[in-house]
TORKOL-4160 file (C-alpha; in steps of 0.2 Angstrom, whole numbers, padded with zeros to 4 digits, m for minus):
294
<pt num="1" X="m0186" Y="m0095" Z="0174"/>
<pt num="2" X="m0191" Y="m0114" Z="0166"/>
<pt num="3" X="m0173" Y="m0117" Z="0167"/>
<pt num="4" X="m0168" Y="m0113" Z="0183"/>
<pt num="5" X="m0182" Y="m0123" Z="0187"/>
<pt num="6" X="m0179" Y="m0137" Z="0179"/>
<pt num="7" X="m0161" Y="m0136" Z="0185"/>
<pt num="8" X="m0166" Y="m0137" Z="0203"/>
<pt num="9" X="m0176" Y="m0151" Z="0200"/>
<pt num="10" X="m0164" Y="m0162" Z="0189"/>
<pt num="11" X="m0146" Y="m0156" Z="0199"/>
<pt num="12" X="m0138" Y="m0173" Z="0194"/>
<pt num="13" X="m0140" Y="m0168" Z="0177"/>
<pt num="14" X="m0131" Y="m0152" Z="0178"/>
<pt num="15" X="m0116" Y="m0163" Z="0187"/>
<pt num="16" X="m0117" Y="m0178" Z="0175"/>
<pt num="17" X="m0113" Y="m0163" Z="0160"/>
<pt num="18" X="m0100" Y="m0154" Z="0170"/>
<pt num="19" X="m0091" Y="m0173" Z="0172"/>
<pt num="20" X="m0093" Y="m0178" Z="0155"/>
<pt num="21" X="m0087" Y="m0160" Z="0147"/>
<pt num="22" X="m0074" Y="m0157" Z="0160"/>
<pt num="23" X="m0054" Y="m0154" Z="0159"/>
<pt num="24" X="m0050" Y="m0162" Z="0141"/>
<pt num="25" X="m0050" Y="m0147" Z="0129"/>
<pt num="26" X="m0042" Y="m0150" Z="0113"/>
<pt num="27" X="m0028" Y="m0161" Z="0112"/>
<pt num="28" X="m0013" Y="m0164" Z="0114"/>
<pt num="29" X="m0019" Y="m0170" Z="0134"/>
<pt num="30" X="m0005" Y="m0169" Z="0144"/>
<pt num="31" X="m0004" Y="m0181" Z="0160"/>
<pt num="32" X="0011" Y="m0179" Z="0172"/>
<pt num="33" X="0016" Y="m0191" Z="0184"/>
<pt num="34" X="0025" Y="m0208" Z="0186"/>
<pt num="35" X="0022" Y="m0224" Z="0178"/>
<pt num="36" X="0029" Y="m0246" Z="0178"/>
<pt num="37" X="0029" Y="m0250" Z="0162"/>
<pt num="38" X="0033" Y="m0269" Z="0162"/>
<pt num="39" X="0035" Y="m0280" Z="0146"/>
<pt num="40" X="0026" Y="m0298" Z="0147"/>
<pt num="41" X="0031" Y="m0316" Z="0136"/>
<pt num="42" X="0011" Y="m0318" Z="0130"/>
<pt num="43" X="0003" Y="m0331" Z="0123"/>
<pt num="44" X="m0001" Y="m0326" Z="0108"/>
<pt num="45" X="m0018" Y="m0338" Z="0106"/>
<pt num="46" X="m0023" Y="m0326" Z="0122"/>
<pt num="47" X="m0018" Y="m0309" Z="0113"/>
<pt num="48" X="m0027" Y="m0314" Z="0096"/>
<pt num="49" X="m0043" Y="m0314" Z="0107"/>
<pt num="50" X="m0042" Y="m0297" Z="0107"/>
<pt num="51" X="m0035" Y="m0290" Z="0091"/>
<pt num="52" X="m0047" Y="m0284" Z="0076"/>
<pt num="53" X="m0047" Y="m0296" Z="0059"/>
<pt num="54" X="m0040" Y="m0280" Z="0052"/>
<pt num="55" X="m0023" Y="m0283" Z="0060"/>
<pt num="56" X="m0009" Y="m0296" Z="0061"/>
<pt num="57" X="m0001" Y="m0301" Z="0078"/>
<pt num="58" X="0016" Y="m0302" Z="0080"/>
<pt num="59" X="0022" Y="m0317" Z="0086"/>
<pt num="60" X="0038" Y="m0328" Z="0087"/>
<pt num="61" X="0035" Y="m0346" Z="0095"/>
<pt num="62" X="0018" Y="m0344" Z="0101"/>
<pt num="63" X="0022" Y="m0329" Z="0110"/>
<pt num="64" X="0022" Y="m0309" Z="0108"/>
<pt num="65" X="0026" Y="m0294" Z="0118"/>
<pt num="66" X="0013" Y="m0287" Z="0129"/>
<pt num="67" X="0012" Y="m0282" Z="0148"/>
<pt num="68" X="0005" Y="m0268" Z="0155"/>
<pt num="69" X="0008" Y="m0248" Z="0159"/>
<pt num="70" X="0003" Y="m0242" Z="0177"/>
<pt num="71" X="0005" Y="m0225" Z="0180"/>
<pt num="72" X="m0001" Y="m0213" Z="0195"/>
<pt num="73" X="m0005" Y="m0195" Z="0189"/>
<pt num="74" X="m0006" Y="m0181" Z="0199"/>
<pt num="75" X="m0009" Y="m0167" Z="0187"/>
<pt num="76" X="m0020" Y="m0171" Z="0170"/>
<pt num="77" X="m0036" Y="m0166" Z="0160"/>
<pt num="78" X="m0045" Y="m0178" Z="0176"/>
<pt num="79" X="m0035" Y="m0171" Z="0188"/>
<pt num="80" X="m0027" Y="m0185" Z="0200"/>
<pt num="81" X="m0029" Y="m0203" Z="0196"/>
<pt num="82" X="m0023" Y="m0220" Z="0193"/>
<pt num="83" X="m0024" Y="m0232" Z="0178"/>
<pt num="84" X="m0016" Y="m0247" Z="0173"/>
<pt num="85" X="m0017" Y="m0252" Z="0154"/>
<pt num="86" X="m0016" Y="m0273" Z="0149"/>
<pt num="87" X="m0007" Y="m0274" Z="0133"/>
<pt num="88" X="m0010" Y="m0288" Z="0122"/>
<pt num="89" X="0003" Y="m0288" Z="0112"/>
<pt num="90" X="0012" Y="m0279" Z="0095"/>
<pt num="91" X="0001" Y="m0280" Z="0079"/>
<pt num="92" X="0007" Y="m0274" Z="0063"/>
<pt num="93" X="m0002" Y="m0263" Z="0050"/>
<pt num="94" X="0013" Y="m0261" Z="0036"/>
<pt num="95" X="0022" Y="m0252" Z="0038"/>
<pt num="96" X="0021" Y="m0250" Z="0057"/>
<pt num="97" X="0019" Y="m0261" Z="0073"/>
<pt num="98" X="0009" Y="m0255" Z="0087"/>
<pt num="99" X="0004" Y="m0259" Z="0104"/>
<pt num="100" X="m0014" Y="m0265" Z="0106"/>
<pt num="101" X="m0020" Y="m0262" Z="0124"/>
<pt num="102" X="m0032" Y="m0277" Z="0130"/>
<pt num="103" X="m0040" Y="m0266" Z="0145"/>
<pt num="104" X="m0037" Y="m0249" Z="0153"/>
<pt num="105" X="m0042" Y="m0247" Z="0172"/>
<pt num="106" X="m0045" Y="m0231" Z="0178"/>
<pt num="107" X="m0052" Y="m0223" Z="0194"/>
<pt num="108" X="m0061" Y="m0208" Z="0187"/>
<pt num="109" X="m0076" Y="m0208" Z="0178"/>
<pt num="110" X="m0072" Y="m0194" Z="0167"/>
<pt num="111" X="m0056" Y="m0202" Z="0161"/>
<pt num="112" X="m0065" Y="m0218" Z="0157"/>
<pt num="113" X="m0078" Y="m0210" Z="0148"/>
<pt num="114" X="m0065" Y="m0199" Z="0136"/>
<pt num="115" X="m0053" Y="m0214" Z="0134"/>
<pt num="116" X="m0069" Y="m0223" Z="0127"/>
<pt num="117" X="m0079" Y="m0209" Z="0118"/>
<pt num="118" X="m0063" Y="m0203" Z="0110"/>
<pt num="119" X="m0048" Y="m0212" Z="0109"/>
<pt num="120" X="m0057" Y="m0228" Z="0105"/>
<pt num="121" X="m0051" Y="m0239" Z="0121"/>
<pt num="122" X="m0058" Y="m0252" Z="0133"/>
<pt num="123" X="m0058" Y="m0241" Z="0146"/>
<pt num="124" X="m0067" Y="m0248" Z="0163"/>
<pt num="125" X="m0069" Y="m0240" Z="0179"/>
<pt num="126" X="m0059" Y="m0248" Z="0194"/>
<pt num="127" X="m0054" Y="m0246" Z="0213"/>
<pt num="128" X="m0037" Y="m0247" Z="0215"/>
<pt num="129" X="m0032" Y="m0247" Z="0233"/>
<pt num="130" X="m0012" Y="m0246" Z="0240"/>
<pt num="131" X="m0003" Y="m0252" Z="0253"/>
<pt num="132" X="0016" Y="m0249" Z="0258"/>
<pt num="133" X="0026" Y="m0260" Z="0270"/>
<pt num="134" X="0042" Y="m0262" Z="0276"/>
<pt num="135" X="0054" Y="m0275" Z="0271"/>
<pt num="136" X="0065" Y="m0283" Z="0281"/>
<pt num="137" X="0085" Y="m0279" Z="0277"/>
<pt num="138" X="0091" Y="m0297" Z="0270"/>
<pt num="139" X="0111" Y="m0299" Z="0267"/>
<pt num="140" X="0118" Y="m0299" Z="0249"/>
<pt num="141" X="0124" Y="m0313" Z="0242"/>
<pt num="142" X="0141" Y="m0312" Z="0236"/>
<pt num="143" X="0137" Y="m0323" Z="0222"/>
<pt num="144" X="0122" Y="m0311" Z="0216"/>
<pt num="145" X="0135" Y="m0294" Z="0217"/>
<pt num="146" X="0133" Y="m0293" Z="0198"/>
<pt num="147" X="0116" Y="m0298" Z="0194"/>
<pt num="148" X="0111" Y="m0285" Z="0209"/>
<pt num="149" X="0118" Y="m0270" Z="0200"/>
<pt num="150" X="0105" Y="m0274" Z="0186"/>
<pt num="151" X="0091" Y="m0277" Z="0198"/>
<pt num="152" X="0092" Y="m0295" Z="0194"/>
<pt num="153" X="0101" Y="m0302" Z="0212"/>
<pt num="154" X="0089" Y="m0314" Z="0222"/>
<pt num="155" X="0095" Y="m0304" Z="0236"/>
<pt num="156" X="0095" Y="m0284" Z="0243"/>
<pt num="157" X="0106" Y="m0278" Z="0258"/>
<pt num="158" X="0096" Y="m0261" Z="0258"/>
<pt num="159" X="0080" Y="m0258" Z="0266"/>
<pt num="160" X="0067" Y="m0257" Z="0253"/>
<pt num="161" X="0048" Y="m0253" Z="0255"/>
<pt num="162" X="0033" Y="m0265" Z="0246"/>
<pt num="163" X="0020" Y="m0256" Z="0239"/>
<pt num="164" X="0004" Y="m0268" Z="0236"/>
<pt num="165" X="m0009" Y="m0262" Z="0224"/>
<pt num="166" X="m0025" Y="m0272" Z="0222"/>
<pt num="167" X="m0034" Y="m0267" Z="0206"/>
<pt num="168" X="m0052" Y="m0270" Z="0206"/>
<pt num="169" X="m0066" Y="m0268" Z="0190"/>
<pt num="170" X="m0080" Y="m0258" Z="0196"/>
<pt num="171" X="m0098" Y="m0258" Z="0188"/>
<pt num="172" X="m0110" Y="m0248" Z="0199"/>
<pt num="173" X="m0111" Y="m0258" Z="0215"/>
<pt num="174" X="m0103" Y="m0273" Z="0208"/>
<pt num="175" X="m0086" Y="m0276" Z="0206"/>
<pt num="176" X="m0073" Y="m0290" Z="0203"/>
<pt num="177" X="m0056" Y="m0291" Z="0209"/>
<pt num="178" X="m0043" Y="m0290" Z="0192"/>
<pt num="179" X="m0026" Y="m0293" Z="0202"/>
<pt num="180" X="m0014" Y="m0288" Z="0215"/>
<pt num="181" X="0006" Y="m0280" Z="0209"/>
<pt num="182" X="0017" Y="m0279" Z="0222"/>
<pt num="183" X="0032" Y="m0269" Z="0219"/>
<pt num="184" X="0047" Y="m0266" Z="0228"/>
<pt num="185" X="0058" Y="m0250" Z="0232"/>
<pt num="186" X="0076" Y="m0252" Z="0222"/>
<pt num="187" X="0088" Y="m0244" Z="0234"/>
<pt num="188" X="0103" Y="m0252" Z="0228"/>
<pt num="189" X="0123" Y="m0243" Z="0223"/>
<pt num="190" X="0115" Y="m0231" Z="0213"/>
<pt num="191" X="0102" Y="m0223" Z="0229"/>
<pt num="192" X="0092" Y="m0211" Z="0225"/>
<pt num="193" X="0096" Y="m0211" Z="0204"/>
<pt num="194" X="0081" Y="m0212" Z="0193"/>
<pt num="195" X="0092" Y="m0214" Z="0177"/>
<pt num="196" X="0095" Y="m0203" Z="0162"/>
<pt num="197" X="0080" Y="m0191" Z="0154"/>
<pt num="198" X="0074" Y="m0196" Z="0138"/>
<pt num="199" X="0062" Y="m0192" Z="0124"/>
<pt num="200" X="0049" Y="m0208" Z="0118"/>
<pt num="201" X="0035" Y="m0211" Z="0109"/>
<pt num="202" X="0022" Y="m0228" Z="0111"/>
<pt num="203" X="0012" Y="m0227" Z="0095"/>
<pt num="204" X="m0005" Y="m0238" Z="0100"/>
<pt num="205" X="m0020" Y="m0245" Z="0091"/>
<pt num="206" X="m0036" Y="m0243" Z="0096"/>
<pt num="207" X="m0054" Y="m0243" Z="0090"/>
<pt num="208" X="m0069" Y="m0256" Z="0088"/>
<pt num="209" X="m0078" Y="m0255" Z="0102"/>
<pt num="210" X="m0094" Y="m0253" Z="0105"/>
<pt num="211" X="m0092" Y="m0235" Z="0110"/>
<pt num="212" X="m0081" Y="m0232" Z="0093"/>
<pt num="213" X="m0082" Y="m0242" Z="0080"/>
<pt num="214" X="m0068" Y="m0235" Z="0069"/>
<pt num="215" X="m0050" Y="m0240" Z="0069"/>
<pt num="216" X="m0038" Y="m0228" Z="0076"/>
<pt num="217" X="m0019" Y="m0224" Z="0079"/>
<pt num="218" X="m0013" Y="m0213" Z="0091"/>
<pt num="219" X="0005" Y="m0207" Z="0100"/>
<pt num="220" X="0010" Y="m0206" Z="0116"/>
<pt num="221" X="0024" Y="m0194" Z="0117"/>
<pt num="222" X="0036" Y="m0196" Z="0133"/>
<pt num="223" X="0047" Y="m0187" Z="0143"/>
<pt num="224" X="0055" Y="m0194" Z="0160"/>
<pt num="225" X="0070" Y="m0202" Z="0171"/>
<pt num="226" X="0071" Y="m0220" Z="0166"/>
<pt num="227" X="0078" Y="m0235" Z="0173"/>
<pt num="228" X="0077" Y="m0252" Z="0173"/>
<pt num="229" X="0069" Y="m0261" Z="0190"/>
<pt num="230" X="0066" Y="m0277" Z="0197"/>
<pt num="231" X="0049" Y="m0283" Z="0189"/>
<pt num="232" X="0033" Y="m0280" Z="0200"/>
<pt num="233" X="0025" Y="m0300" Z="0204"/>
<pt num="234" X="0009" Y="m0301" Z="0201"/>
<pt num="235" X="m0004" Y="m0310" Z="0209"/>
<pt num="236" X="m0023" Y="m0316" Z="0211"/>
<pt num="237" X="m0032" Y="m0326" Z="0223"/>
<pt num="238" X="m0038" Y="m0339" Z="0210"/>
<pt num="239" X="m0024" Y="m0340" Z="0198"/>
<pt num="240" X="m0032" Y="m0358" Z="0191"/>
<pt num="241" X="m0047" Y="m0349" Z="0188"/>
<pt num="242" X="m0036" Y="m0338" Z="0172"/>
<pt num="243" X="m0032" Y="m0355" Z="0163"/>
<pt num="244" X="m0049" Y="m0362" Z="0161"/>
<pt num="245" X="m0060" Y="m0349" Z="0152"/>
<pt num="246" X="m0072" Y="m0352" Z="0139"/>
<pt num="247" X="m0071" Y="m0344" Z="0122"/>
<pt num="248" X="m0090" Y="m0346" Z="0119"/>
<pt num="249" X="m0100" Y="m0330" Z="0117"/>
<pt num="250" X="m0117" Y="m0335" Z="0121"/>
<pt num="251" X="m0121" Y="m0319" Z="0132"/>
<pt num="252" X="m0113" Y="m0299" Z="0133"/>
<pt num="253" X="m0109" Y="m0305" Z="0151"/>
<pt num="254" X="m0102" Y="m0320" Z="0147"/>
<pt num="255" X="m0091" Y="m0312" Z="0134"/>
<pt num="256" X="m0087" Y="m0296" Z="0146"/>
<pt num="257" X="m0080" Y="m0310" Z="0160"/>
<pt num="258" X="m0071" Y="m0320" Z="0146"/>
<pt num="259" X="m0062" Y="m0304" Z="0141"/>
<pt num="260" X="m0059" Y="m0301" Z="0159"/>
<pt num="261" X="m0051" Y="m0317" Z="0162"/>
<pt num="262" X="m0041" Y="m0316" Z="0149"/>
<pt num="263" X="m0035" Y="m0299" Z="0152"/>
<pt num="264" X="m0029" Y="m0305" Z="0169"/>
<pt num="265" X="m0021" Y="m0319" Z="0160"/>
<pt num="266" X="m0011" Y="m0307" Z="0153"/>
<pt num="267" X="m0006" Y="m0299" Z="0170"/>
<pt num="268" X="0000" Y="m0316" Z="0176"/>
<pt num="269" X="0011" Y="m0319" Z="0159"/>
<pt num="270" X="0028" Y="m0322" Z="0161"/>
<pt num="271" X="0038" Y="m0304" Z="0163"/>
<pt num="272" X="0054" Y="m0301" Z="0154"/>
<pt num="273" X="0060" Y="m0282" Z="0159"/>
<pt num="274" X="0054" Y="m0269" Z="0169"/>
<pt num="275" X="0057" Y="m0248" Z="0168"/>
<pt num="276" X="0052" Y="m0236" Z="0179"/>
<pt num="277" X="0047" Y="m0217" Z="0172"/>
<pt num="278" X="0048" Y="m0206" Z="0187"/>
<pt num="279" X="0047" Y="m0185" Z="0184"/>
<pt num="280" X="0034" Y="m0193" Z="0168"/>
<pt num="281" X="0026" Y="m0179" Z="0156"/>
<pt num="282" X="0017" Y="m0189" Z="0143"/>
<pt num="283" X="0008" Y="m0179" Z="0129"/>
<pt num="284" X="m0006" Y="m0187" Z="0119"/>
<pt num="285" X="m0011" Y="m0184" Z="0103"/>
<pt num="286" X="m0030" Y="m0184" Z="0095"/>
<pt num="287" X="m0032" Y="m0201" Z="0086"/>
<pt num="288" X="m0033" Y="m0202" Z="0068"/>
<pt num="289" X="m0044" Y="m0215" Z="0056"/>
<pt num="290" X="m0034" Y="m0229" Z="0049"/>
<pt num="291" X="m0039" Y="m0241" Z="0035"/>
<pt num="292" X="m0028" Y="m0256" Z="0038"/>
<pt num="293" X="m0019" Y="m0263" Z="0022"/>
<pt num="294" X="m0026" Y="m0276" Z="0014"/>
């Protein structure tokens, strides 16, 4: 009878357990939907910012690969949500290379808390908010007939649709806007085609955060239509603002807006190639402890 009680009189608690011990049983989690996975040219002095001692960046020039994977799930352990993950870059731990992800966005407090309780990620709570518009039909370019089979023309005779998604950070009744993608519809020869169905895995690091200290490796295991696409552009309204953080630490707050800033810095790197994974089954595999090589 105590504890009926006391469940009447602390409700937020009974909904706080049910959120936190929800749809994620044992793994592997399965997540279905579609996803942009788009490769950026990073700087590597911005990626080192947010890779452990532990590892070694790779770089060529100054630069690595990173970029970032956003991806809309309409069925998952969370049920329907979006997330967008800011890679850093490739860091190697012999005798494999992984992605190491700068930031993951989400808009579902239950994904955000599992994606930091136990795959070891920066997971933050975000507001992602969409909007689709109509492009004007624009003439081909004969010059462009090519480079427009590749989704690399300057110019579409087909109609296409831009959809606009602005991705905000969200911390109780703050928030802070991260950046806006806009990507277009490719309706081109090829219509309707979503490319051939392959098999993948993205192996990742993770870890060493303050919600899990230890240093993990875990697999994504894909299955989807792929293409190539033109590469979303993205954007934010203060684009000047990404070039002249401070690397001092003097505060948590002042190192949580550094780490922002230079996550968005990321965002706004220089995109190489651009795939789309439509029909998208992605299984993900409980993380293991590593002990980086010496």
């Amino acid at each position: 009878m105590f504890f009926h009680l006391w469940r009447r009189l602390h409700p937020s608690m009974d909904i706080e357990q049910k959120r936190v011990s929800s749809g994620y049983a044992k793994p592997p989690w399965i997540f279905k939907g579609s996803a942009l996975y788009q490769i950026h040219l990073v700087k590597a002095a911005t990626a080192r910012a947010f890779i452990p001692k532990e590892f070694r960046l790779v770089e060529a020039f100054g630069y690595t690969l990173g970029g970032f994977f956003l991806a809309s799930y309409d069925d998952s352990p969370a049920g329907v949500f979006d997330e967008l993950v800011v890679i850093a870059g490739i860091v190697w731990n012999p005798p494999t290379s992984c992605a190491w992800a700068a930031r993951v966005l989400v808009n579902s407090d239950e994904a955000c808390h599992h994606g930091r309780k136990e795959v070891g990620l920066p997971s933050q709570v975000a507001r992602f908010s969409k909007n689709i518009t109509a492009v004007p039909k624009r003439k081909r370019d004969r010059a462009f007939g090519f480079l427009d089979t590749f989704w690399l023309g300057t110019t579409l005779s087909h109609p296409q649709d831009l959809m606009e998604v602005k991705v905000s950070e969200v911390d109780g009744a703050d928030s802070a806007d991260i950046c806006n993608i806009q990507i277009r519809s490719d309706e081109t020869k090829v219509g309707n085609w979503m490319g051939p169905a392959i098999k993948m895995a993205l192996p990742s690091f993770s870890g060493n955060t303050k919600y899990n200290s230890n240093l993990l490796k875990y697999s994504c295991h894909l299955h989807c239509r792929v293409r190539p696409v033109r590469p979303a552009v993205v954007s934010r309204a203060l684009d000047d603002e990404t070039e002249n953080f401070s690397e001092q630490n003097h505060t948590s707050q002042e190192s949580l807006e550094n780490e922002r800033r230079l996550s968005i810095a990321v965002m706004l790197s220089k995109p190489i190639i651009a795939l789309q994974f439509k029909c998208l089954t992605m299984q993900v595999e409980a993380p293991v402890v590593i002990h980086p090589s010496k």
